[in-house]
C-alpha positions in Angstrom: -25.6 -21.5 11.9 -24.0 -19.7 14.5 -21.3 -17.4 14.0 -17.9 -18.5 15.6 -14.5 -16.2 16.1 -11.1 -18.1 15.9 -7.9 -16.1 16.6 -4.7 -18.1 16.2 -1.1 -17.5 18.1 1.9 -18.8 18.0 5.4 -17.7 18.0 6.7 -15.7 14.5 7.3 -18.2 12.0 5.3 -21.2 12.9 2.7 -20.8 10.0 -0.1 -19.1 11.4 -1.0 -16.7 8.4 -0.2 -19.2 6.3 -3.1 -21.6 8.2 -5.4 -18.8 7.5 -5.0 -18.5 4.1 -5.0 -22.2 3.7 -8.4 -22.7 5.4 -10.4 -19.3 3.7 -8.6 -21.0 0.3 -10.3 -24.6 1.2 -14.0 -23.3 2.5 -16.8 -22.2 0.7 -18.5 -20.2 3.2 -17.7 -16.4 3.3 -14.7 -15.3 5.8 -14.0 -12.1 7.3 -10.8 -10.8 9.0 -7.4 -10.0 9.0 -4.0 -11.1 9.5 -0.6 -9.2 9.5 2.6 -10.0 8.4 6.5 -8.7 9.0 7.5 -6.3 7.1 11.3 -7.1 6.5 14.5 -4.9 5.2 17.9 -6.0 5.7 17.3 -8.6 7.6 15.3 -7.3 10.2 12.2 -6.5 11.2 10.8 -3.2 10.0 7.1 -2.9 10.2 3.9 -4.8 9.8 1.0 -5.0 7.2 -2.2 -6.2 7.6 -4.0 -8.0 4.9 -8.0 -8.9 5.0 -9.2 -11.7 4.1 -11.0 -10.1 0.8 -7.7 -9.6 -0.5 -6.8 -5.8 0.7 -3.1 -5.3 2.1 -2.0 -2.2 3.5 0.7 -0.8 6.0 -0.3 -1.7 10.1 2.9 0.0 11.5 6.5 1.2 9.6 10.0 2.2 10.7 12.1 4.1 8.7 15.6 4.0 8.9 17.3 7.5 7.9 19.0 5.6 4.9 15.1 4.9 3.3 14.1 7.7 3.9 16.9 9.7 1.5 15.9 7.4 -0.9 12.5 7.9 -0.4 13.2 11.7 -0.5 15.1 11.3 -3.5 12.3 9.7 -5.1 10.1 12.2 -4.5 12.1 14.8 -5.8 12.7 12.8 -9.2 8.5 12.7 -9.7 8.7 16.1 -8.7 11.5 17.3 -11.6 9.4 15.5 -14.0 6.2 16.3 -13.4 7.9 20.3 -13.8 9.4 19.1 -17.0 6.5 17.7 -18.1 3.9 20.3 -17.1 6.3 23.1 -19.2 6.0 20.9 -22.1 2.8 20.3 -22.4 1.8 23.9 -22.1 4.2 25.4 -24.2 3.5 23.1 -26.5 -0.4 24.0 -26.3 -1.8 20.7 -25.3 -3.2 21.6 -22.3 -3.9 25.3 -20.8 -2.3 25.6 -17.0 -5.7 25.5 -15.6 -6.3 22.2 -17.9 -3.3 20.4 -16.5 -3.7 21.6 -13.0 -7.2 20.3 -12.8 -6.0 16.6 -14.6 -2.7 16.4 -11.9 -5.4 17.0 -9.1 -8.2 14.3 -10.5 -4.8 11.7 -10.2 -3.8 13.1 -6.6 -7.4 12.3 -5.5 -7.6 8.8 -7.2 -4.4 8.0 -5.8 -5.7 8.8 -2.2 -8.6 6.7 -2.9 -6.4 3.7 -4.2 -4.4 4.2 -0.8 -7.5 4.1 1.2 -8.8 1.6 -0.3 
């Protein structure tokens, strides 16, 4: 059977992701693709992400405001103070050497960038 492309548009809001989903959800043959969706804060429109058919989602296009990004900021900065308190722990308590718990915090960086890629 031949192969056919469909590409849907409409204005935001009228159900055209939701169409998609429907009709991968309802057929047994294989699908491939994507579709995007808003990204909303606030009430308005902030970015969008784009979601495959296969069931990945990840971020198409983002704007920050400066208020998210403190908080995002501030985020970090918590991890960061833990992970300090933690990594003196653990050492001084001899569970790990500092070579040891460098090598373990950069196995979990490199899964996380996997995950994210993924």
């Amino acid at each position: 059977m031949k192969r056919k492309n469909i590409l849907f548009t409409g204005p935001p809001g009228c159900g055209k992701s939701t169409l998609i989903e429907k009709i991968v959800a309802g057929t047994k043959r294989p699908a491939t693709g994507f579709f995007t969706r808003e990204i909303r804060a606030h009430d308005r429109r902030v970015g969008f992400s784009i979601n495959t058919l296969n069931g990945k989602t990840g971020v198409l296009a983002h704007k920050f405001d400066s208020k998210e990004l403190i908080d995002f900021n501030e985020l970090l900065m918590a991890n960061t103070i833990q992970i300090n308190t933690m990594y003196q722990l653990l050492i001084q308590k001899g569970y790990f050497t500092e070579a040891e718990f460098l090598s373990k915090m950069k196995a979990v960086q490199i899964d996380f960038q996997k995950g994210a890629e993924a």
